[in-house]
C-alpha positions in Angstrom: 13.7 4.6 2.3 12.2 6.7 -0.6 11.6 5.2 -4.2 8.9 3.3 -5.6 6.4 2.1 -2.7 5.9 -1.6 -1.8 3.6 -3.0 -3.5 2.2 -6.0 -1.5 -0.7 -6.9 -4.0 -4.0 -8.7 -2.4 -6.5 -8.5 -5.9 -10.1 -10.2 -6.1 -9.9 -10.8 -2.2 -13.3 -10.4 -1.0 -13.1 -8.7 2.2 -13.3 -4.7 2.5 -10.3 -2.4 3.3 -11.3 0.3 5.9 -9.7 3.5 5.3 -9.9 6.5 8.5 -10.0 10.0 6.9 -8.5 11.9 9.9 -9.3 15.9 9.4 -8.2 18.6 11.7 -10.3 22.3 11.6 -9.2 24.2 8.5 -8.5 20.9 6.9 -7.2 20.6 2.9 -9.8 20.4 1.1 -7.9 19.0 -1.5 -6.3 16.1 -0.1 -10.0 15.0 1.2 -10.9 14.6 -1.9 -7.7 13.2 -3.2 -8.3 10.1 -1.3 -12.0 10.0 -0.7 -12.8 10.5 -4.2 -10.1 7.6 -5.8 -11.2 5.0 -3.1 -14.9 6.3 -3.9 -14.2 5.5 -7.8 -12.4 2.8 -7.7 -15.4 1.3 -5.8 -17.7 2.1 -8.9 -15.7 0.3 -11.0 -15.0 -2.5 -9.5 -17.3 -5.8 -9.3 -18.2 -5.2 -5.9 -16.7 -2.2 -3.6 -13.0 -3.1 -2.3 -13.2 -0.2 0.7 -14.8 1.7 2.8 -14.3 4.8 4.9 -14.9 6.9 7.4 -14.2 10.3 8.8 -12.5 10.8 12.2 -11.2 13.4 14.2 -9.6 13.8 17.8 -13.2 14.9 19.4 -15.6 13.8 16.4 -18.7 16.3 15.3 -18.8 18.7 12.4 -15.3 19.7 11.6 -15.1 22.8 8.8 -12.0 22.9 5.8 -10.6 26.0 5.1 -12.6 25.7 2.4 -15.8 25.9 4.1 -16.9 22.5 3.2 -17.9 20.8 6.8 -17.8 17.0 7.4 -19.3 15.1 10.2 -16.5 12.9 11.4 -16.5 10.0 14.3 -14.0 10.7 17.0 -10.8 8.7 16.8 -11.0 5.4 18.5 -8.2 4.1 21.0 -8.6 0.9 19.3 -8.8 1.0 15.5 -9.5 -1.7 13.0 -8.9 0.1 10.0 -6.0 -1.0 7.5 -5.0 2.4 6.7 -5.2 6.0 7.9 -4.8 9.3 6.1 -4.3 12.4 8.7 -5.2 15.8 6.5 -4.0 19.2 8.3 -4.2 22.2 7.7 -2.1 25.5 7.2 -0.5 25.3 10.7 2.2 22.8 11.4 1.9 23.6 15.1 -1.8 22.8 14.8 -2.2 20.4 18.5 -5.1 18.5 16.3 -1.9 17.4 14.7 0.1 15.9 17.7 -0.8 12.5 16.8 1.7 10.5 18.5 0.1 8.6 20.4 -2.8 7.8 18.2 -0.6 7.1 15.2 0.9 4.0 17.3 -2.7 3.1 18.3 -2.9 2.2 13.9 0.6 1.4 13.7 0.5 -1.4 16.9 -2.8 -3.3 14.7 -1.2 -3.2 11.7 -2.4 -0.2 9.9 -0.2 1.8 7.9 -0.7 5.8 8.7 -0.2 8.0 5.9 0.8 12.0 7.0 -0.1 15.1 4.7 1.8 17.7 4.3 2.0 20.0 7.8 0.3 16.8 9.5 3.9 15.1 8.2 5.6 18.2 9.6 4.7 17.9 12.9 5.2 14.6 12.9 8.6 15.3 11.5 9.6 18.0 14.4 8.1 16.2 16.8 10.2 12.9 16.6 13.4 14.7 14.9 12.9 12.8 11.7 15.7 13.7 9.0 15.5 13.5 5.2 14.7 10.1 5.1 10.8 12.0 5.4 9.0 13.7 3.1 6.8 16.7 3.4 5.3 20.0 1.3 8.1 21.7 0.0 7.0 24.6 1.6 7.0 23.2 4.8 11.1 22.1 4.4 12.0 25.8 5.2 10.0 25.6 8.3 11.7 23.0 9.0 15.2 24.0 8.8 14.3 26.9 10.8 12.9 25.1 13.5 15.7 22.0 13.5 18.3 23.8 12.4 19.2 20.4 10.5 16.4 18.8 8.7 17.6 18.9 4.9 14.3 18.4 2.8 13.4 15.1 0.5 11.5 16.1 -2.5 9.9 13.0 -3.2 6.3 13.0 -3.0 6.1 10.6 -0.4 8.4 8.3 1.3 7.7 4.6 3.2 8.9 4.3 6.8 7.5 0.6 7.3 3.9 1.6 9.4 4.6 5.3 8.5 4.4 7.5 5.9 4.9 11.1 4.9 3.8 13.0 2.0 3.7 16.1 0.6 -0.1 15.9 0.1 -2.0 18.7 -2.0 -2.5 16.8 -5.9 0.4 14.6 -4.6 -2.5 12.6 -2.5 -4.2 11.4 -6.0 -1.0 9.7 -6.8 -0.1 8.3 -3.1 -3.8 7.1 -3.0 -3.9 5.5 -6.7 -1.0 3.3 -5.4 -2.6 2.3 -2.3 -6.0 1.2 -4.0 -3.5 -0.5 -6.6 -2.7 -2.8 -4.0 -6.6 -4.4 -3.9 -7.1 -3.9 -7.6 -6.1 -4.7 -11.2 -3.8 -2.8 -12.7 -6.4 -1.7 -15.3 -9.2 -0.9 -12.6 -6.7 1.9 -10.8 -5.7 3.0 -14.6 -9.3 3.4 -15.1 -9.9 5.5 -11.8 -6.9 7.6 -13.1 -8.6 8.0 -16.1 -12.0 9.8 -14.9 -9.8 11.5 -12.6 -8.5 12.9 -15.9 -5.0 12.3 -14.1 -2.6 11.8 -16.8 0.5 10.3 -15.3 0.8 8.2 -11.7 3.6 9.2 -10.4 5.6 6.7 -8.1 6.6 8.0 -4.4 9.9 8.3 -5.1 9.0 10.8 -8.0 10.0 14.6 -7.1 7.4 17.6 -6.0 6.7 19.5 -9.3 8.9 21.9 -8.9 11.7 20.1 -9.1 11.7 20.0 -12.6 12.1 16.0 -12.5 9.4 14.4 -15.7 7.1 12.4 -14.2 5.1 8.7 -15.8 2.7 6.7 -15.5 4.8 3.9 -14.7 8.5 5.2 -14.0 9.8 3.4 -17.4 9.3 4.9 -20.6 8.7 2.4 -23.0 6.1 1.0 -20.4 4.8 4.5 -20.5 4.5 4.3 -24.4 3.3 0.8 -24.5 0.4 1.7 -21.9 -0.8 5.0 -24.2 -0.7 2.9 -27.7 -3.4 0.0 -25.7 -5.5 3.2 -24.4 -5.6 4.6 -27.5 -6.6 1.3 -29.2 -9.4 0.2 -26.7 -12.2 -0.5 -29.7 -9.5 -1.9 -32.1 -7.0 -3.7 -30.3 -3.4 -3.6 -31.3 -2.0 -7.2 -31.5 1.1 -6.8 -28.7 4.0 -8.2 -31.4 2.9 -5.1 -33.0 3.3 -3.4 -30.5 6.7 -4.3 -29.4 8.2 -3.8 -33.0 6.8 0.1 -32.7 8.9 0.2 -29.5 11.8 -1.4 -30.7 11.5 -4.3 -28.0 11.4 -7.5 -28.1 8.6 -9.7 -26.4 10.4 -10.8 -23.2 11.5 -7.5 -22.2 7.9 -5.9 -22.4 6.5 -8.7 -20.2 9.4 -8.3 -17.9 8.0 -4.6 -17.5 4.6 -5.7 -17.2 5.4 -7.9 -14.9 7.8 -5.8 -12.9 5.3 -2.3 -13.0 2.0 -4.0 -12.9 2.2 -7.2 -11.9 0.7 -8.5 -15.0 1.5 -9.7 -18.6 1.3 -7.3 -21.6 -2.2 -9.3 -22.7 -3.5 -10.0 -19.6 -3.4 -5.7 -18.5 -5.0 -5.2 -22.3 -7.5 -7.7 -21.7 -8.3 -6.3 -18.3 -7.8 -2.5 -19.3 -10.9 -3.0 -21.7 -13.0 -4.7 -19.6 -12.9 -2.1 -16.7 -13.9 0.7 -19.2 -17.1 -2.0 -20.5 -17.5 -1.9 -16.6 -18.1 1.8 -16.4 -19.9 2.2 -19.4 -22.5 -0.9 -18.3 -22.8 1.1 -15.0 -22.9 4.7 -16.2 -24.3 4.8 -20.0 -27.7 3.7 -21.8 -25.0 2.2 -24.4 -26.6 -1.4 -25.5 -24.4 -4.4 -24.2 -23.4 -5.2 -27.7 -22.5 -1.7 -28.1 -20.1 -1.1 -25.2 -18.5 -4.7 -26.3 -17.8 -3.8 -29.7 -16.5 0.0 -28.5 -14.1 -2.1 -26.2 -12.7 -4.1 -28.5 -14.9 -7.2 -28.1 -16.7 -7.9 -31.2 -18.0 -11.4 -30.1 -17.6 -13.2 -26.9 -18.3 -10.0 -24.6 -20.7 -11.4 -22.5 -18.6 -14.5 -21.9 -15.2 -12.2 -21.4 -16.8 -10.2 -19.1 -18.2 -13.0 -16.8 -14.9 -15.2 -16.4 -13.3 -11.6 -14.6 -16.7 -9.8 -13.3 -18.4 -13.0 -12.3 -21.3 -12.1 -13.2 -23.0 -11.1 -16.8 -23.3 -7.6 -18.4 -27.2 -8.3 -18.5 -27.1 -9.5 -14.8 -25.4 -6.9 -13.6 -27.5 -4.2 -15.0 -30.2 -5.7 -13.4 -28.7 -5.7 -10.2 -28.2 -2.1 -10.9 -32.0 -1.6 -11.4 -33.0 -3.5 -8.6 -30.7 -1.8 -6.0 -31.4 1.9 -7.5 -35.1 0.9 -6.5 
């Protein structure tokens, strides 16, 4: 069941998509922020927010990370409504915050899909005699051989069972989040969100944990990966894509079949759309002049017009919206 994950793509709906953030005491740190902070971006760069969230844990109250960070969390409802849930553990598989059985069906029976870091996937894993057709921390899989006597470790970084899946978590969660997001959202809006997160390649679920030596992409194909870094290196000046495909030694059918394939988009349209969400952040998080941020996005005329057929609004409009809601 490992490999790429399902992609069932729902862009420009308008509705929100609830995310629970389920935290146990000693909670990573790390994989908080590895969701909470791409769902939190994404929302900035978007034309209006696509998600929400909210923290949860078996009792609710103030719940600390190992970290020392503390977050005040709701307790876990026995009837949920969100679309997706993340459980973050902690250092201890055997945690009983993690026995999550029952609540995990509670997501699972309305339709959520329940996503299990790390030693939350462990226990999970013990608990229900999972085999390799999971996915956990690598350093968990010797745990687990010890304590099944059987369980023979998959290294990808996370792996879809239907309602239910497992991960190794740690920086792993940027990637597993990235793709969820990329669900809701454009192509170029998640690339975008990868890009502040300074997070250089999204890797697939089916890609391997670091250590197993396995080279990770953006995409999973190489030429795609190519084609992808020639367009964000040519945001002001775009490169016409025949050019592009005689650099790569392709010809035009094949790169859209990629496109199409990867990111469910054609070469132009991802260009077109990979600009705009950078003119997005810059009208939302510069001084840059309108004109300015058109031209340093590769639209010398026409911005304005561009940016309202996707955005729905205009550059000017939407800065004054900006004003008017920061008061």
């Amino acid at each position: 069941m490992g490999g790429k994950s399902k992609l069932h793509l729902v862009i420009n709906s308008d509705r929100q998509w609830q995310f629970d953030i389920i935290v146990a005491d000693g909670f990573v740190l790390t994989e908080l922020a590895g969701v909470v902070d791409v769902i939190r971006l994404a929302n900035r760069v978007c034309p209006s927010p696509p998600f929400t969230w909210t923290y949860r844990s078996l009792t609710g109250g103030m719940v600390e990370s190992s970290a020392g960070a503390v977050v005040s969390t709701e307790r876990l409802s026995d009837q949920p409504t969100a679309d997706y849930a993340f459980v973050i553990g902690n250092a201890d598989p055997d945690c009983a915050e993690l026995a999550l059985g029952r609540k995990i069906s509670d997501y699972t029976f309305r339709g959520a899909q329940v996503f299990l870091l790390a030693e939350a996937a462990s226990r999970y894993i013990n608990e229900n005699n999972e085999d390799s057709s999971h996915t956990t921390h690598w350093e968990n899989s010797a745990f687990l051989r010890e304590r099944t006597g059987v369980f023979d470790a998959n290294f990808a970084i996370a792996t879809e069972n239907g309602p239910v899946v497992t991960c190794a978590g740690m920086g792993a969660t940027v990637d597993v989040t990235l793709a969820v997001i990329g669900r809701h959202i454009s192509g170029a809006a998640r690339m975008t969100v990868a890009d502040i997160l300074l997070h250089e390649n999204i890797r697939d679920f089916g890609s391997q944990q670091p250590f197993s030596g396995v080279k990770t992409t953006t995409t999973g194909d190489d030429k795609l990966d190519q084609c992808i870094k020639i367009m964000q290196a040519n945001v002001e000046d775009p490169v016409p894509i025949n050019e592009i495909v005689a650099a790569l030694e392709l010809s035009n059918r094949s790169l859209e079949r990629k496109f199409k394939t990867f990111l469910g988009a054609t070469p132009n349209t991802f260009y077109r759309e990979m600009r705009l969400a950078k003119a997005n952040n810059l009208l939302l998080n510069t001084t840059m002049s309108v004109r300015e941020i058109g031209m340093a996005c590769g639209f010398p005329n026409g911005f304005s017009s561009v940016y309202k057929s996707f955005y729905g609004v205009t550059p000017f409009a939407l800065r004054r919206q900006r004003r008017v809601a920061q008061g």
